[in-house]
Legacy VTK file of the C-alpha trace (Angstrom):
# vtk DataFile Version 3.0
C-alpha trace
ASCII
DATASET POLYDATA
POINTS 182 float
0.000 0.000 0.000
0.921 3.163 -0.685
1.900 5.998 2.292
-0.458 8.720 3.048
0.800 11.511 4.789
-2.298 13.562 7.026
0.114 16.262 7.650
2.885 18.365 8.212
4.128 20.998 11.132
6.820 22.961 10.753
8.596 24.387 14.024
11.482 26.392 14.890
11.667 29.042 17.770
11.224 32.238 15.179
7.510 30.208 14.753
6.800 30.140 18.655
4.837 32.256 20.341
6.292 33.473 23.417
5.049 32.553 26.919
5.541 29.535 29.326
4.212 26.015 30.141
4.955 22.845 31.970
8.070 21.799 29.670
9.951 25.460 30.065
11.568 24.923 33.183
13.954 21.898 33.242
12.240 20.619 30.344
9.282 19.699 32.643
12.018 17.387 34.633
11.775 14.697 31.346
15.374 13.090 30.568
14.617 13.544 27.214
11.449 15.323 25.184
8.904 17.066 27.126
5.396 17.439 25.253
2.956 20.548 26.810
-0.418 19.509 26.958
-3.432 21.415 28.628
-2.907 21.202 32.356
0.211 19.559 32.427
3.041 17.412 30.201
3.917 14.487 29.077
7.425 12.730 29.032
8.707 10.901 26.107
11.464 8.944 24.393
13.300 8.459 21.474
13.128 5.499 19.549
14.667 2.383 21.195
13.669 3.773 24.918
11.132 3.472 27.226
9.307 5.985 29.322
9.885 4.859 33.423
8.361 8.296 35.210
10.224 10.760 34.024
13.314 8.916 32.454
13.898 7.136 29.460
15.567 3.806 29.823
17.102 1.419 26.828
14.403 -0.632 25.703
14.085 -4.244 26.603
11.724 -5.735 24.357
12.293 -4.973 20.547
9.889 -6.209 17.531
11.897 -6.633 14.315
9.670 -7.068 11.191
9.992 -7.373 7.455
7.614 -5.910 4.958
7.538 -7.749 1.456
5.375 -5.470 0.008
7.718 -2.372 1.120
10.925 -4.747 1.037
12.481 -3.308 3.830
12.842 -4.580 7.869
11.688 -2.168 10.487
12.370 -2.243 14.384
9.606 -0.850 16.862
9.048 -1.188 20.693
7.201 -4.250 21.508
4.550 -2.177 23.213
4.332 -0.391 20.461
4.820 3.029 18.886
6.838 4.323 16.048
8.484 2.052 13.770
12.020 2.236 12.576
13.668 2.134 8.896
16.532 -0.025 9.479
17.974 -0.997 6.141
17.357 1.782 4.212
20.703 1.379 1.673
19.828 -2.102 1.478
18.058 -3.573 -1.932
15.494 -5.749 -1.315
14.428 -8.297 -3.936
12.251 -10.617 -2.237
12.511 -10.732 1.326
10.857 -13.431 3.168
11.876 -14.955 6.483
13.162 -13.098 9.751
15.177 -13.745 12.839
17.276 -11.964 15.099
20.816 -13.029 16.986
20.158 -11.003 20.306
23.566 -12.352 21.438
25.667 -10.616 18.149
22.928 -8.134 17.675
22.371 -9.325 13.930
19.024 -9.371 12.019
19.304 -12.284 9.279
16.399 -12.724 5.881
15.968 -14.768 3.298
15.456 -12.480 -0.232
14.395 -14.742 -3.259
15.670 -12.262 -5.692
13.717 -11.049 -8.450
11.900 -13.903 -9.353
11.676 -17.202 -6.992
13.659 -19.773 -7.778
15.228 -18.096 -11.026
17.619 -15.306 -10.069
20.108 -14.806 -6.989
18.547 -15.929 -3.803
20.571 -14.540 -0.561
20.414 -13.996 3.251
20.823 -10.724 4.265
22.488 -9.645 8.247
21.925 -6.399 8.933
24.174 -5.068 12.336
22.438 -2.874 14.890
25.269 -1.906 16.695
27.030 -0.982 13.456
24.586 -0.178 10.890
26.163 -2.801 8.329
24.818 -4.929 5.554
26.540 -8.127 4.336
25.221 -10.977 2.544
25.690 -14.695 1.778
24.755 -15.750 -1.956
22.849 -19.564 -2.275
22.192 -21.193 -5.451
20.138 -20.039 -7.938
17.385 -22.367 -7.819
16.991 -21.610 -3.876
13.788 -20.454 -2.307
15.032 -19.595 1.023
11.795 -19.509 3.599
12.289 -20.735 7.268
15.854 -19.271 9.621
16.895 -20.047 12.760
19.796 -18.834 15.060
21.650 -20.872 17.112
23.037 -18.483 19.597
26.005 -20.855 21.267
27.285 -22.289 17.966
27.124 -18.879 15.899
25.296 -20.703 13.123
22.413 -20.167 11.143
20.245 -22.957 10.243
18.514 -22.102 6.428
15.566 -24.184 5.099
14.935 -24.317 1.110
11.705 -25.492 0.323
12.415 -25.555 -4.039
15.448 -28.097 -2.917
13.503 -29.703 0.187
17.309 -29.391 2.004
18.258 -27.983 5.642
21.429 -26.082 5.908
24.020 -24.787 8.325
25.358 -21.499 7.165
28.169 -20.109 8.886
28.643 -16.119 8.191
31.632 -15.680 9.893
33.623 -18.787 7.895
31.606 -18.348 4.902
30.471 -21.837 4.217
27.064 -23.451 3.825
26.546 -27.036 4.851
23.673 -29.479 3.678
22.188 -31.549 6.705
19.312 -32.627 5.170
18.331 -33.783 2.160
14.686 -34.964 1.154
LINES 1 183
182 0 1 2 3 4 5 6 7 8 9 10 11 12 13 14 15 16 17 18 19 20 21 22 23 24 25 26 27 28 29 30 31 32 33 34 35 36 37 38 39 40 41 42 43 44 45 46 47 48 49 50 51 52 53 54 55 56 57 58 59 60 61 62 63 64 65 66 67 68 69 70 71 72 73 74 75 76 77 78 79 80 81 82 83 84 85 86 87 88 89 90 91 92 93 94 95 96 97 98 99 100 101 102 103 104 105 106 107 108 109 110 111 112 113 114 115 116 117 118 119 120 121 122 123 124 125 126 127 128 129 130 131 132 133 134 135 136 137 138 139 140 141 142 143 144 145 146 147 148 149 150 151 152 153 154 155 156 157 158 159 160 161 162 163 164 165 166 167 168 169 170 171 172 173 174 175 176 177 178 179 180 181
């Protein structure tokens, strides 16, 4: 679906009228953005935080999510709120399947390519700590659907439903194992 924007604000301090409210002493005591509302203010937080009071603290609970249709994978607080672009100088093809490596802080997909089955299949990791992209190319005849992490070994485990196989991919060593074969 397409976006549809409802609006836009423009701000700056040449556009304010003058005067005073909860947020214009000590930035109404928030650790981070104070919102005036009538009667009072609320506290808020950057993406990746959570409101506790007054303070923002690092978020514990993150939601990653791909979009096909958009072809892009977005992180949000798991209680919800704004969503966040993550891999926005990343080409998407395909995308399909999802997991995270909470212990390296890596998101891996699947991408089919342009056309399942017929053009360069991949997995995609995405870093959150560092903002970088690599991939790891599979055969051309792949459809890459199903990931899993194993956090202890540092492996990914890759299912391919077009070649009905099971395999260990290891990023780090670059090599792809087959452990099962239908």
């Amino acid at each position: 679906t397409d976006v549809q924007l409802q609006g836009i604000v423009i701000t700056g301090s040449s556009y304010q009228t003058p005067g005073s409210n909860a947020c214009s002493v000590k930035n109404g005591d928030c650790s981070h953005f104070c919102l005036p509302i009538p009667g009072g203010r609320v506290c808020s937080c950057p993406f990746g935080m959570d409101i506790q009071g007054l303070q923002c603290i690092k978020s514990q609970t993150v939601l990653f999510f791909l979009d096909a249709s958009r072809k892009n994978v977005y992180d949000m607080p798991a209680s919800g709120g704004i969503h966040n672009h993550l891999t926005s100088n990343t080409k998407f093809e395909n995308p399909r399947a999802l997991t995270y490596d909470q212990e390296r802080s890596y998101i891996y997909w699947t991408d089919y390519g342009d056309s399942p089955g017929t053009s360069a299949a991949r997995i995609g990791r995405y870093s959150t700590e560092t903002g970088t992209t690599d991939f790891s190319q599979l055969p051309t005849d792949a459809i890459p659907d199903g990931l899993a992490v194993d956090h202890i070994s540092n492996l990914l485990y890759l299912t391919d439903n077009r070649n009905d196989v099971i395999q260990i991919i290891d990023f780090e060593k670059n090599t792809k194992q087959t452990i099962v074969d239908l």
